[in-house]
C-alpha positions as CSV (number, residue, x, y, z in Angstrom):
1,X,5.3,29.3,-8.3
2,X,6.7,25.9,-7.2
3,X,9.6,25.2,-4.7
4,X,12.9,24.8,-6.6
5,X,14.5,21.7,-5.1
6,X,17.9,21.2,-6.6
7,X,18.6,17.3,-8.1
8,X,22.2,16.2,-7.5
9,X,23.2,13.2,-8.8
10,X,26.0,10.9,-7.6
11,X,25.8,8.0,-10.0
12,X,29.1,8.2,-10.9
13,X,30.5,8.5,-7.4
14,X,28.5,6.6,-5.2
15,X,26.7,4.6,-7.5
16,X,29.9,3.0,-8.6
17,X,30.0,2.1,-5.4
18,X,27.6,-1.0,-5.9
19,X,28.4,-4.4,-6.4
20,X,28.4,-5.0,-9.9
21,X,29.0,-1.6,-11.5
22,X,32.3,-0.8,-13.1
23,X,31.8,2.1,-15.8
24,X,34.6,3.0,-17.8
25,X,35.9,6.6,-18.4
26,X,33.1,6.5,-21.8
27,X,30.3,5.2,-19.7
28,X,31.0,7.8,-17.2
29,X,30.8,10.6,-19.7
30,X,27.8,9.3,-21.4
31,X,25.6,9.3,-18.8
32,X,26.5,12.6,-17.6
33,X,26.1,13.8,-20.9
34,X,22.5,12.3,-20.5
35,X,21.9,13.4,-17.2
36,X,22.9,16.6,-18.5
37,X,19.7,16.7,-21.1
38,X,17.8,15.8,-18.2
39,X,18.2,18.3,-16.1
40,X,20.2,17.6,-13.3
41,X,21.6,20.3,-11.4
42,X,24.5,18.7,-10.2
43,X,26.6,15.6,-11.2
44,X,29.3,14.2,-8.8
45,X,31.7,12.8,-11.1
46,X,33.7,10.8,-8.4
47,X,36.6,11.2,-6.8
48,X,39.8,12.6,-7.8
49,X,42.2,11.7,-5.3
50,X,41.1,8.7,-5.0
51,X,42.0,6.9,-8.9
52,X,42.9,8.0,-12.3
53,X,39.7,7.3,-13.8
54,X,37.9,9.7,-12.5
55,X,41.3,12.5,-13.0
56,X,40.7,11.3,-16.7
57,X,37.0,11.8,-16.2
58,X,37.4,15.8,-15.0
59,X,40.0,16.4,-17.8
60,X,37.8,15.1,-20.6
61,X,34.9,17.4,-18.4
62,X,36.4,20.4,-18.4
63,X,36.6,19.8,-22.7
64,X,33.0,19.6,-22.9
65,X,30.1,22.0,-22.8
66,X,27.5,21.5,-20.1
67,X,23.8,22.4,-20.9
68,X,22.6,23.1,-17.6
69,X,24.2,20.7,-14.9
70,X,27.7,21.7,-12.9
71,X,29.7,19.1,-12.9
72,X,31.4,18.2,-9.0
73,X,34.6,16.2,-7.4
74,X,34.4,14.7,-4.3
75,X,36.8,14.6,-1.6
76,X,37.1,14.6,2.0
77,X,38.4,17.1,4.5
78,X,42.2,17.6,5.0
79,X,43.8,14.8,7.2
80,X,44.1,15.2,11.1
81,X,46.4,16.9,12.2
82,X,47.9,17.7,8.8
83,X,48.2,20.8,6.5
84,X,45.6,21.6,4.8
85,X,48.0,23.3,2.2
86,X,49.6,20.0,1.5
87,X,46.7,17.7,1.8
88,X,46.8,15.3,-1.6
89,X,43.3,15.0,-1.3
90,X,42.3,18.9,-1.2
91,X,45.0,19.3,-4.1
92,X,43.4,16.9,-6.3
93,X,40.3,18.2,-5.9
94,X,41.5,22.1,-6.9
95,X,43.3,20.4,-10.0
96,X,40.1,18.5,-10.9
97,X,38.8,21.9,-12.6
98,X,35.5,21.9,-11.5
99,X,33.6,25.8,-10.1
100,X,32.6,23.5,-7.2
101,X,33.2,20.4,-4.5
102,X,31.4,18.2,-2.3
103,X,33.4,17.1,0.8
104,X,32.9,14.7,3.2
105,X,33.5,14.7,7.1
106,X,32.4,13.1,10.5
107,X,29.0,14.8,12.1
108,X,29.1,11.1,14.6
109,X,31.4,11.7,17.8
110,X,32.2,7.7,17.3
111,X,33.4,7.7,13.8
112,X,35.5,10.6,14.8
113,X,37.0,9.0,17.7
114,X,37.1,4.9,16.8
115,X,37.5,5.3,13.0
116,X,39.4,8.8,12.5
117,X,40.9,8.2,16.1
118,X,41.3,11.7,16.6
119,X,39.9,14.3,19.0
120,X,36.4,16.1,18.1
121,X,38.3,19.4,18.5
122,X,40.4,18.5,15.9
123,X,37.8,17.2,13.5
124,X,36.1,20.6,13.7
125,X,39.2,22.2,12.7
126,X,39.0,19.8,9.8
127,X,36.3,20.9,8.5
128,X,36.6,24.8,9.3
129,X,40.4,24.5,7.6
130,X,39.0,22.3,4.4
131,X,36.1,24.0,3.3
132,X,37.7,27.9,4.1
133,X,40.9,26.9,1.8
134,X,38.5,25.9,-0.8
135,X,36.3,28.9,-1.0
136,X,39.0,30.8,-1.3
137,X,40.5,28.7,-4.0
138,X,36.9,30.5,-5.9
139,X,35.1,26.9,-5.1
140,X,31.8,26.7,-4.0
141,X,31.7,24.2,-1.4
142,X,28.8,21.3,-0.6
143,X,29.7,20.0,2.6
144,X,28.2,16.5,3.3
145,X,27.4,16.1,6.9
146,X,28.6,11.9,7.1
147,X,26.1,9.6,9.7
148,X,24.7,12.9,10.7
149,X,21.2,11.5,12.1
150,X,23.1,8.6,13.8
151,X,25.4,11.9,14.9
152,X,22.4,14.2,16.0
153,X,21.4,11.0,18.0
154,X,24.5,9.9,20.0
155,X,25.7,14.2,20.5
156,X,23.0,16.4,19.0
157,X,25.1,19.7,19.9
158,X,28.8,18.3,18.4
159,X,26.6,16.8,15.1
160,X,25.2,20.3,14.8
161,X,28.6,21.7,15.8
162,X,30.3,20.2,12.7
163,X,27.5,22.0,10.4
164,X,28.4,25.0,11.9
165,X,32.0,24.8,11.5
166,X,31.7,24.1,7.5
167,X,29.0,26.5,7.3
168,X,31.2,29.4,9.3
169,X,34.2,28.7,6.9
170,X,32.0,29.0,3.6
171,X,30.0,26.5,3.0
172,X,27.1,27.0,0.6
173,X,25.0,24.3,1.3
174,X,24.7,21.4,4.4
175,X,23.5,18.2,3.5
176,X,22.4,16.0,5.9
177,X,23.6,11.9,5.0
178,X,22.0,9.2,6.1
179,X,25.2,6.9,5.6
180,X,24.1,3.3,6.8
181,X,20.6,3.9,5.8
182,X,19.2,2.8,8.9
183,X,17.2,5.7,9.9
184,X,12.8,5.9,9.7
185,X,11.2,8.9,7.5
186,X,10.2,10.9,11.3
187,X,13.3,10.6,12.7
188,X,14.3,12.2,9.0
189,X,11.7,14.8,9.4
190,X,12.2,16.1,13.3
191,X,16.0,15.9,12.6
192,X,16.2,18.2,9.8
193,X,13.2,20.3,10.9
194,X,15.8,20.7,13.9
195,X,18.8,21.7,12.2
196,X,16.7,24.0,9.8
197,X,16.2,25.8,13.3
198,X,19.6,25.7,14.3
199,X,21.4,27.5,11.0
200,X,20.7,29.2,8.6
201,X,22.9,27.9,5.0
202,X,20.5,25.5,2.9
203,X,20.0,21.9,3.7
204,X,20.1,18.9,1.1
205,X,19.4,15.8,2.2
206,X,21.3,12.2,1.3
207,X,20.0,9.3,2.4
208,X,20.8,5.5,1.9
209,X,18.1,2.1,1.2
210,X,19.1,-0.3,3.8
211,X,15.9,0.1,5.3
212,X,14.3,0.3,1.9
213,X,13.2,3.8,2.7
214,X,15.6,5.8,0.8
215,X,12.9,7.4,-1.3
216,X,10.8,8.0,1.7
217,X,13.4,9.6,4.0
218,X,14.2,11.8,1.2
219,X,10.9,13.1,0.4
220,X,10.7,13.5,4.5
221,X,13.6,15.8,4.5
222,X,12.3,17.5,1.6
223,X,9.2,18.3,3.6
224,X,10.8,19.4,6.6
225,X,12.9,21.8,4.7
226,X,15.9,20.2,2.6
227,X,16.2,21.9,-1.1
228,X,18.6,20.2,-2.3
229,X,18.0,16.1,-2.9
230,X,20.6,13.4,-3.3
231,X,20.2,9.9,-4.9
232,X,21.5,8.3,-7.9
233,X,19.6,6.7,-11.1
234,X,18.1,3.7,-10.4
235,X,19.1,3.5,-7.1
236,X,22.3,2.6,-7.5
237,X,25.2,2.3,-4.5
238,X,26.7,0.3,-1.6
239,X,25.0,-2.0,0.0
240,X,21.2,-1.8,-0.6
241,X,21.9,1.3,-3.2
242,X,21.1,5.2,-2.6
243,X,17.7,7.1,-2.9
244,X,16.5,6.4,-6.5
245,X,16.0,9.8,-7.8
246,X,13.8,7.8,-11.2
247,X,11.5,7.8,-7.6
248,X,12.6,10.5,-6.0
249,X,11.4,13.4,-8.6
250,X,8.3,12.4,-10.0
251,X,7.1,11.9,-6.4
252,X,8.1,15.5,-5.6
253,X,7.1,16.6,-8.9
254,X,4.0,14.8,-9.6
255,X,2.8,14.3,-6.2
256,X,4.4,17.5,-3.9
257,X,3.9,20.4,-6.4
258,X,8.3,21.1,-6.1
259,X,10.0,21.5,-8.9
260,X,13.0,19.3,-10.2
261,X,13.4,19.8,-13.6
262,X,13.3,22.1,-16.0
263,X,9.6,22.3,-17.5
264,X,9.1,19.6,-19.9
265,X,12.0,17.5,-18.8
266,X,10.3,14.8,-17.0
267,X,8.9,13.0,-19.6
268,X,12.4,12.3,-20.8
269,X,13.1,10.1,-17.5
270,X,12.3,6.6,-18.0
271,X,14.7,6.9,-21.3
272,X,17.2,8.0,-19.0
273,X,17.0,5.6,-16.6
274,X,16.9,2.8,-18.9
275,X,19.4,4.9,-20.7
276,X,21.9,4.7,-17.6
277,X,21.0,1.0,-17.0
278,X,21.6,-0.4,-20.2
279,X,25.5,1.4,-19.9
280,X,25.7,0.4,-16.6
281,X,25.2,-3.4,-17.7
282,X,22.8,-3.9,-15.4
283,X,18.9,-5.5,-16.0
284,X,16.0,-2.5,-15.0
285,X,13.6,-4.1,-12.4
286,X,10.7,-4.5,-14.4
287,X,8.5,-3.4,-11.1
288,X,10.6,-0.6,-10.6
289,X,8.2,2.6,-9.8
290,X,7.5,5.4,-12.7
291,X,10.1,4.0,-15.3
292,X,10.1,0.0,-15.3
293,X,8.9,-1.8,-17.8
294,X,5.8,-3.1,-15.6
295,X,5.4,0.2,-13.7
296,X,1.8,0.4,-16.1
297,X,1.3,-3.1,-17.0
298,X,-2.0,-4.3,-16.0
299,X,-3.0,-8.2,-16.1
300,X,-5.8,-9.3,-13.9
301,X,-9.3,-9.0,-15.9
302,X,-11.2,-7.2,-13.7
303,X,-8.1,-4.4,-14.0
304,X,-7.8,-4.3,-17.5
305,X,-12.0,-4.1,-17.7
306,X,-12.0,-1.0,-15.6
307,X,-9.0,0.5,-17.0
308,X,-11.3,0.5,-20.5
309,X,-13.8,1.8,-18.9
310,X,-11.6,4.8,-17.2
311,X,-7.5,4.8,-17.1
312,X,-7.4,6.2,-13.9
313,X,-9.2,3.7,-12.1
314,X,-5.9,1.3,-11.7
315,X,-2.9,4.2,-12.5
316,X,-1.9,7.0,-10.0
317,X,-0.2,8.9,-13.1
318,X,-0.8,9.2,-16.8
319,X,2.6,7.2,-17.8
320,X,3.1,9.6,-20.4
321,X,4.3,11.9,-17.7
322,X,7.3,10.3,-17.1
323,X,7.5,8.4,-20.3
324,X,6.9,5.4,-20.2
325,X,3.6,3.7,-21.5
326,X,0.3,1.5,-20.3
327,X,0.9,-2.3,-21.0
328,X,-2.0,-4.6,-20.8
329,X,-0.7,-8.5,-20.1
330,X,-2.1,-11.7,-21.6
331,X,-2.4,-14.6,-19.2
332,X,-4.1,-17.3,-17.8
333,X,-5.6,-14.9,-15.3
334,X,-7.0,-12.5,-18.3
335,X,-10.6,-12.0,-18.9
336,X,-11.5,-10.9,-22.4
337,X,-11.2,-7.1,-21.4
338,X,-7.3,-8.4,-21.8
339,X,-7.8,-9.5,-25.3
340,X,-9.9,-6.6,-26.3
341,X,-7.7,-4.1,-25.2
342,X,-4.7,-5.6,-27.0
343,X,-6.3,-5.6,-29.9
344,X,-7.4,-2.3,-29.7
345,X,-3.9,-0.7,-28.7
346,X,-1.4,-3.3,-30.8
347,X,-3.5,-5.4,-33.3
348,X,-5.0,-2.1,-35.3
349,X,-8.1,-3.4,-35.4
350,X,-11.5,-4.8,-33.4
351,X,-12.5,-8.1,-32.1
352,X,-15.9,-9.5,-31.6
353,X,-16.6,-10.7,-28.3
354,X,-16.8,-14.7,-29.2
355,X,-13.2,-14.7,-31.2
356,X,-11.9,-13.1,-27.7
357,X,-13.6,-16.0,-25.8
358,X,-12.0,-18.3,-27.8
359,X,-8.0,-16.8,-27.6
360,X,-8.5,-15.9,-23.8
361,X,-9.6,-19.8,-23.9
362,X,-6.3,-21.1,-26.0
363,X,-4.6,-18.8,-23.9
364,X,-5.4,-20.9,-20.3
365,X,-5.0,-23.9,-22.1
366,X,-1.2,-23.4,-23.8
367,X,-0.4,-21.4,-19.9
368,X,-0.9,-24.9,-18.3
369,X,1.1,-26.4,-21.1
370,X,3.9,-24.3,-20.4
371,X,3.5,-21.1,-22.3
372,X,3.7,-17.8,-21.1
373,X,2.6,-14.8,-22.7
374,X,3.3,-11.9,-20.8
375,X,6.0,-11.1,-22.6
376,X,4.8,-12.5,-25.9
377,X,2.2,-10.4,-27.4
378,X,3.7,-11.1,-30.7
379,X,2.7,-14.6,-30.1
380,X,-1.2,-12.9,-29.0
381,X,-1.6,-11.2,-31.9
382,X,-1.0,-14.2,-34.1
383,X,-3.2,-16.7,-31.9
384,X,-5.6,-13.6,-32.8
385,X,-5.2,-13.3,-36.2
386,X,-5.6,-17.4,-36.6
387,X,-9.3,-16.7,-35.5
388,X,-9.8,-14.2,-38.8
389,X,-12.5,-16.7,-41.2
390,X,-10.2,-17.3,-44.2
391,X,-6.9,-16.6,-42.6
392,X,-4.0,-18.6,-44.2
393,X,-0.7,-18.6,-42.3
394,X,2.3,-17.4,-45.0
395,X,4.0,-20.6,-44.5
396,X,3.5,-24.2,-43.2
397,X,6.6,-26.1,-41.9
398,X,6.7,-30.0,-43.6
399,X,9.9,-30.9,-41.6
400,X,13.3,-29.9,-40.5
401,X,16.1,-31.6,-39.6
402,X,19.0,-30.1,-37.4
403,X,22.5,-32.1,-37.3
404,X,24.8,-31.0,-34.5
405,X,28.7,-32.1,-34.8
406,X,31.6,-31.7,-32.8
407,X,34.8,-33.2,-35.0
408,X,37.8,-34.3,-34.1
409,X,39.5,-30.5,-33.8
410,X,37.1,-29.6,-31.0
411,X,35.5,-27.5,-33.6
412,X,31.4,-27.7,-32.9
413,X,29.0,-27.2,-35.9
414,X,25.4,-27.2,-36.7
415,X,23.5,-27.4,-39.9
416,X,19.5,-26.9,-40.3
417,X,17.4,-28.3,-43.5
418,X,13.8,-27.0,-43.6
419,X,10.9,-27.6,-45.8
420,X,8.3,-25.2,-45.9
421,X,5.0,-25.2,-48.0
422,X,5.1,-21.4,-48.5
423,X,1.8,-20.3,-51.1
424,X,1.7,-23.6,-52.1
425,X,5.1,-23.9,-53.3
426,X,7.6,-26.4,-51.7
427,X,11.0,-24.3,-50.4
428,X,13.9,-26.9,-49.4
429,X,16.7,-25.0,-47.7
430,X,19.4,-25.9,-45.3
431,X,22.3,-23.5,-43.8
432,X,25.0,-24.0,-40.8
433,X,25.0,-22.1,-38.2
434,X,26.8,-21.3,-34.5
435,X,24.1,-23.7,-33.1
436,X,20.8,-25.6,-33.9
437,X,18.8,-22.6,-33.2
438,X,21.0,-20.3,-35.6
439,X,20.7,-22.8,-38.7
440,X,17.0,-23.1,-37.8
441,X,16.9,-19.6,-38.2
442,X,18.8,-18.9,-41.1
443,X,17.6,-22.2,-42.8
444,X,13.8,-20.6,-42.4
445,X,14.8,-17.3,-43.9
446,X,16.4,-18.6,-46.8
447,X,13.0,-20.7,-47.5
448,X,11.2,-17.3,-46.9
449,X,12.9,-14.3,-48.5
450,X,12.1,-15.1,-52.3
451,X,8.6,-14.2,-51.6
452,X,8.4,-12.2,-48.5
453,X,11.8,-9.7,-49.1
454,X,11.2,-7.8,-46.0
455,X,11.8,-11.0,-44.1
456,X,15.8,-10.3,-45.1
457,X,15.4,-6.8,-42.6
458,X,14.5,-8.7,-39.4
459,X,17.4,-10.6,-37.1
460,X,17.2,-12.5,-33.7
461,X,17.9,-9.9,-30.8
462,X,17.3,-12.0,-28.0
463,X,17.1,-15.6,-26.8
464,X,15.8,-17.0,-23.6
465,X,15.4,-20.6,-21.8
466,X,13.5,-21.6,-18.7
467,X,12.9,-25.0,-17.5
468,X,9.9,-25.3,-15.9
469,X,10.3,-28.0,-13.8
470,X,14.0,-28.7,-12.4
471,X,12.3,-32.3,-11.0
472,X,12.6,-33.9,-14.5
473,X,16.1,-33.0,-15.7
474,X,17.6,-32.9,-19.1
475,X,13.8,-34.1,-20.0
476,X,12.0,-31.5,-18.2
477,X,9.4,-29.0,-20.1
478,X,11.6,-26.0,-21.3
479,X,9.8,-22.3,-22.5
480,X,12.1,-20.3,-24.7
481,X,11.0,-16.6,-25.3
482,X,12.4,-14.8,-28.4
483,X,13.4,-11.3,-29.3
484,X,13.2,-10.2,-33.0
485,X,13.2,-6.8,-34.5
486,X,14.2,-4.4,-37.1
487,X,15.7,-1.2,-37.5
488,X,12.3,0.4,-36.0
489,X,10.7,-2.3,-33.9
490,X,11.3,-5.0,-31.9
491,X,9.1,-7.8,-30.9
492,X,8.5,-11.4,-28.8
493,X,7.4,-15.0,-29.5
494,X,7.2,-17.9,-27.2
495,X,7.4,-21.8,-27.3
496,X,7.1,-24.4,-25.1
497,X,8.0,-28.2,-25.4
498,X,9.5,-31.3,-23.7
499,X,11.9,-31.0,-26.8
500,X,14.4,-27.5,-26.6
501,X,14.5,-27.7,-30.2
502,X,10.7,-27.9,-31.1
503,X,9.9,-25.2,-28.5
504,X,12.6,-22.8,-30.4
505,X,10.9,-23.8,-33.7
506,X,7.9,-22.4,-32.6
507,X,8.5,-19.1,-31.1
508,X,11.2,-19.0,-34.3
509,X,8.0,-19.2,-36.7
510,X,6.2,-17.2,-35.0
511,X,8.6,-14.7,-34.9
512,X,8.8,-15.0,-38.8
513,X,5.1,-15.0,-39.3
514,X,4.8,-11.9,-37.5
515,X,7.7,-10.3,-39.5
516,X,5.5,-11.1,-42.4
517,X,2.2,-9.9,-41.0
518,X,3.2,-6.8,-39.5
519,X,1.1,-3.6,-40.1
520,X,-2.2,-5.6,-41.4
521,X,-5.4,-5.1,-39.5
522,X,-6.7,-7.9,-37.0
């Protein structure tokens, strides 16, 4: 049976922490309802002394009805040289509600002298006083060992004296921080080997990413004994961020033989973590390990020709087993295994090998003019579908003109006429819109939704501009990528032109044509 090594989760405590993230009191209980599904053990849902959010956040907690996580405040020890009775901070956290706390203290004889400016004495009695007065309040008590391997460095036997002291008073479980993130994965390992040595309550380890080894120092400490990990979703937190637990757990999981979640859970992790990032506001890495959107996207040819020969051969994991998916990339660096292989898994069909000569050669050529199709395969699977003998595209533009007015209120408008040949009949259309792009838009779907209804379902998600070359200003070639979808699917087109409005015309037709053509065999 495999190790049990519990996940706490701190993305609504130290996560918020990060530049950029501000989650309202809604975000906050979203995600830990998710997290919840997921199978967290633990979810630190910030500090209660230290704002009202997060007193609002433990209220609206205690309401709801928690699946399998416990839901934590944070707080730190009782003030020096103060009562631990009348400590604000230990009172918020009783009135918080929660069966359990995580507090905070000084395991570094500098902090406790230079930054607490009190006496190590005394900041052993903080501890002892904090974490007794809350167990017997019925809390169960994490106490989080703050700088504790730049601690064990500077004074191994006062940093081991502080674990000790919480552990003496009640403490159910010791986790080791690494606070500025500084420390290497053996210092990790010999350090909590040590302590595991030197008491006997259960270790968890926290460690932060300055040194971008967040995930590596965690997985040390796992090794060397820690069983419970800390970390947040996506590696969010101060600074460089906190151990990314969407790394984190499939490592120990898929790699260590431990278990983190409950069986069956982990294939519901890269939803969560894009689930947590899209609330958050903030853009997924696309290269981020296990769940980012390129974690299994393969481009080079000779890759994506031994991938079709065996999936393993370029993959440490079956994506499946975290959820997420295999991606194969169209570029100027394909071969025809690239082509093939989209075909195979997005076109719904096959492909002789000459017709995929041909698109991996239009391909190269359009890259150098400024195209891009990694993120386009709607865009692919049209050049693909060109190649059919007999094909006949659903429309054929004749012209367009786009008029765009600013009048005397201040007041900017745009209108669009288009003319499109569509089965052989001439649609004249025009429509305003919020700008040139918009009109364009709705002008081409008015021309279009007589004969192809569906076309009426479909809506502009997404829009994207890049200049490609800064050196030749307001005349410079511009690539503009385009999101459309439906109620069940989304997909991208791409243009590229010296004119922004042509290169938008033809990822917008695109985008159209493919509405029209979806579900039809290549």
């Amino acid at each position: 049976m495999s190790t049990k090594i519990e996940v706490y989760d701190t993305t609504l405590r130290d996560g918020t922490q990060g530049e950029g993230i501000n989650l309202s009191l809604s975000d906050k209980l979203r995600i830990a309802e998710r997290l919840d599904a997921l199978g967290v053990d633990y979810i630190e849902g910030g500090w209660p002394g230290s704002n009202p959010k997060d007193v609002a956040f433990f209220r609206a907690a205690a309401n709801r009805t928690w699946q399998h996580a416990r839901v934590y405040a944070f707080g730190s020890t009782r003030r020096a040289n103060g009562n631990v009775e009348d400590d604000p901070n230990i009172r918020a956290l009783i009135e918080s509600g929660t069966s359990g706390v995580t507090i905070v203290a000084k395991s570094w004889t500098h902090h406790v002298t230079e930054v607490l400016q009190t006496t190590l004495d005394e900041n052993l009695a903080m501890i002892a006083d904090s974490v007794s007065y809350l167990t017997a309040q019925g809390l169960r008590v994490i106490y989080d060992a703050e700088h504790f391997f730049d601690g064990f460095a500077a004074d191994r036997e006062y940093a081991l004296a502080t674990l000790r002291a919480a552990a003496g008073a009640g403490a159910a479980m010791l986790v080791l921080c690494d606070t500025n993130g500084g420390a290497m994965p053996e210092t990790i390992s010999s350090v909590t080997a040590a302590v595991r040595g030197a008491v006997t309550a259960p270790i968890g380890i926290h460690t932060h990413n300055d040194g971008e080894l967040a995930v590596a120092n965690t997985l040390a400490g796992v090794r060397a004994g820690a069983t419970q990990i800390q970390g947040t979703f996506n590696g969010y937190g101060e600074r460089c961020g906190n151990a990314n637990l969407c790394s984190v757990i499939p490592n120990l999981e898929l790699k260590l033989g431990y278990q983190c979640l409950p069986p069956g859970r982990l294939g519901n992790l890269t939803e969560t973590a894009r689930f947590v990032g899209e609330v958050a506001n903030r853009i997924m890495e696309t290269g981020q390990p296990y769940v980012g959107h390129s974690a299994f996207a393969h481009k080079g040819g000779i890759h994506v020709s031994a991938m079709r020969r065996s999936p393993i051969s370029y993959q440490h994991i079956e994506p499946t087993l975290v959820g997420n998916k295999q991606r194969t990339l169209i570029s100027e660096l394909s071969g025809r295994s690239n082509v093939l292989e989209l075909v195979e898994r997005v076109g719904n069909g096959k492909l002789d090998g000459a017709r995929a000569t041909a698109v991996l050669e239009q391909v190269k050529t359009l890259e150098h003019e400024g195209f891009s199709f990694e993120g386009a395969e709607a865009s692919v699977h049209l050049m693909i579908r060109r190649t059919e003998p007999g094909y006949s595209a659903p429309f054929r533009l004749l012209d367009f003109t786009v008029v765009v007015q600013r009048r005397p209120s201040g007041e900017m408008i745009a209108e669009a006429m288009v003319k499109l040949d569509v089965g052989g009949v001439t649609a004249h259309t025009a429509s305003d819109g919020n700008g040139p792009v918009n009109a364009l838009d709705l002008a081409a779907r008015k021309a279009l939704s007589d004969r192809y209804p569906t076309i009426k379902d479909t809506h502009l998600m997404d829009f994207k501009v890049r200049v490609l070359d800064g050196h030749d200003g307001t005349g410079a070639t511009v690539r503009v990528l385009i999101e459309s979808g439906d109620d069940g699917e989304t997909w991208s087109t791409v243009g590229s032109s010296e004119n922004l409005i042509e290169a938008s015309w033809i990822a917008l037709s695109d985008s159209l044509e493919f509405a029209i053509n979806r579900g039809r065999k290549i």
